[in-house]
N, C-alpha and C positions, 0 to 999 in steps of 0.2 A: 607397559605404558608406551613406550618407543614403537612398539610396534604397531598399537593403535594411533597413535599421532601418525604414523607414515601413511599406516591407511584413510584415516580422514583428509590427510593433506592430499591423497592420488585421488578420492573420491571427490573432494574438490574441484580438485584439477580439470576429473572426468566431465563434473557439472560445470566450470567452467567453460570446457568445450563443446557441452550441450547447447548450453543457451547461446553461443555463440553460433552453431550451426542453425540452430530455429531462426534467430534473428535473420542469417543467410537468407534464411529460406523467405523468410517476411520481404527482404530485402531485395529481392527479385527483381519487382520493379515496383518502386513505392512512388513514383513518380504516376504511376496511374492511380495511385488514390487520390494523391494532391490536388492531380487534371479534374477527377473526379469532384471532388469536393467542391473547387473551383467554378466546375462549371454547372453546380445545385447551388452556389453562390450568386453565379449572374442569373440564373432562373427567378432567384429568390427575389433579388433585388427588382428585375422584370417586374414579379408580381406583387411588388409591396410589401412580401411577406418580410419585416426587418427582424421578428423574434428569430424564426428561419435563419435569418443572415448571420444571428447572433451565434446562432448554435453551432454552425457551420465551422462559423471562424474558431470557435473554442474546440470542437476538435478536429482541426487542422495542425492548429496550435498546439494543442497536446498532443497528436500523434507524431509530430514533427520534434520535440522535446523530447518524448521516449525515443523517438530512435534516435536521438542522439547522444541519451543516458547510458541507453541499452548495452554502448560500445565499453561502458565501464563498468568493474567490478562496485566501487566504488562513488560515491559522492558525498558535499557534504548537507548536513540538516539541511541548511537554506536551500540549496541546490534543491532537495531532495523536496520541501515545503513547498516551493514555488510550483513545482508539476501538482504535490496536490490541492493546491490552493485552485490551480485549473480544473482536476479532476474535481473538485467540490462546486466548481461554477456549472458547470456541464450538469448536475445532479439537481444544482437551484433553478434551471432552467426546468426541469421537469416537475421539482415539488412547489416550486416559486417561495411566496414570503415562509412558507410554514417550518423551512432550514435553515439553520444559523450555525456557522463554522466558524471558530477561534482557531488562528496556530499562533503558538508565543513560544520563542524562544530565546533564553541568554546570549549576551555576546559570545561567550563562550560554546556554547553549546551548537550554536551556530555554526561554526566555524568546523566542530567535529565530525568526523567521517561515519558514515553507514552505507552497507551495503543497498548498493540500487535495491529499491522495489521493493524492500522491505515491509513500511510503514501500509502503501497500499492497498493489499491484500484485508488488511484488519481496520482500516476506516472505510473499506466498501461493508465491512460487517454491519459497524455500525450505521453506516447511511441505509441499507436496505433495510435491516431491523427497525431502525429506528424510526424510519420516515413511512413506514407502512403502518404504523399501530399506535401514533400518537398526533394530537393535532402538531403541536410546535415540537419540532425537533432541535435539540443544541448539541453539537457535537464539540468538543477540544482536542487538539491536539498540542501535547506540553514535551519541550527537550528540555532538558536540565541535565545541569555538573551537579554529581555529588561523590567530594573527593577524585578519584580514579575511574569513575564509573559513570557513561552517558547514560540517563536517566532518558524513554521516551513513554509518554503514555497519550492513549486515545480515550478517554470520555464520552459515554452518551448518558441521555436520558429517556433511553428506550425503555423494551418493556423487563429488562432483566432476565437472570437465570436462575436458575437453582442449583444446587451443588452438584446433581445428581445429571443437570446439562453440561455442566462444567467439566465435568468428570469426561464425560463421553468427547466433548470437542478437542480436551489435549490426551485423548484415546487413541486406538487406532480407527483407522477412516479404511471405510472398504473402498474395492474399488472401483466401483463404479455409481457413484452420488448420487441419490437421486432424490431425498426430499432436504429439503430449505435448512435444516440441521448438519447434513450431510454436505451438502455446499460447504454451510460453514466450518464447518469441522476442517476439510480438506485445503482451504487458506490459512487456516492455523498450522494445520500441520506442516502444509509445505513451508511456513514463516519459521516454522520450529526448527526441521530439519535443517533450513538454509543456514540457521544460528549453529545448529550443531555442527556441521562442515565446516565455515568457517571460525568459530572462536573456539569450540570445544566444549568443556565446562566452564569456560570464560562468561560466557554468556546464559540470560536465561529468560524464561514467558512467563506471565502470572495473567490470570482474569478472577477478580474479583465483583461482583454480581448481588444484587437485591430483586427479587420479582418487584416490578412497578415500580420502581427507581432507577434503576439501571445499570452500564455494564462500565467495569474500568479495565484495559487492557494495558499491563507494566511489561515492557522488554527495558532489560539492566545489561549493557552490551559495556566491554573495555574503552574507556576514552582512548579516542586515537586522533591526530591529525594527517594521520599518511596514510594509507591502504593498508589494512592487517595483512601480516604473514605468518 
């Protein structure tokens, strides 16, 4: 048992020092997106176009937030809520009235730590699923304390799974993805693995699933309010 905790803890470490290098690499010169953006912004304005200006400004704004998440292993709910509350307006801009996004979370629960980027990966599930195959989409996102244990779960009312989808998404994912199951599969998984690196058997995924009702997505992670070690 010792000996597998050292090893999750250096293979951490290693992915630690991964995503740190990629960010590097993003980080090059991010100042040419900004210019960039910036100046599809005065264009836009030029030409009237204000939904254009809308979009623009939303992901400037969000790209400018992740990179400044990105420098951390950690953040908390709210922290973590407010980018995807961006990432969900960026989505309504393309489906308009027909997506509707709740995030609710306790004072408590608020306040509790998760790893960057977690959540993400599995409410683009749902926003793509969901908003492709039904007129009104409602998506939730819920944090919650229960006891020792942050509670977070993503809701839709997409088109659902069956067990036998289920099965296959917290499967193994080959590697190179190539239809709309396969996508999915490969956010879960990478959500999985990140749990298992960090917490251990601390943490864990559940998807629970109705065809035609839709999908509930439970991660049960260690309340914490400082950075897991």
């Amino acid at each position: 048992k010792v000996v597998q905790e050292e090893t999750n803890k250096r293979q951490a470490e290693h992915q630690n020092l991964e995503y740190e290098y990629r960010f590097l690499q993003w980080q090059i010169n991010p100042h040419f997106i900004y210019n960039a953006l910036e100046t599809v912004n005065a264009l836009a304005k030029l030409d009237g176009n204000d939904e254009l200006c809308d979009m623009i400004v939303l992901l400037s704004s969000y790209f400018r937030q992740n990179a400044e998440t990105m420098r951390k292993r950690f953040v908390t709910v709210q922290q973590e809520f407010k980018s995807l509350m961006q990432y969900v307006e960026i989505y309504r801009h393309i489906y308009g009235d027909t997506l509707s996004a709740l995030f609710e979370f306790s004072q408590e629960a608020g306040q509790a730590m998760v790893p960057t980027m977690i959540i993400q990966p599995l409410l683009e599930n749902a926003l793509i699923h969901g908003a492709n195959v039904i007129e009104q989409t409602c998506i939730q996102t819920i944090a919650e304390v229960e006891g020792d244990v942050l509670l977070l779960r993503i809701k839709d009312n997409g088109a659902g799974m069956t067990d036998e989808t289920i099965a296959k998404l917290l499967g193994a994912v080959q590697d190179r993805p190539q239809t709309h199951e396969e996508r999915t599969s490969l956010g879960v998984r990478n959500v999985m693995e990140r749990l298992q690196l960090i917490y251990g058997d601390f943490a864990s995924l559940s998807i629970t699933s109705q065809p035609g009702v839709g999908t509930c997505v439970e991660m049960r992670l260690p309340l914490s309010f400082t950075d897991w070690k």
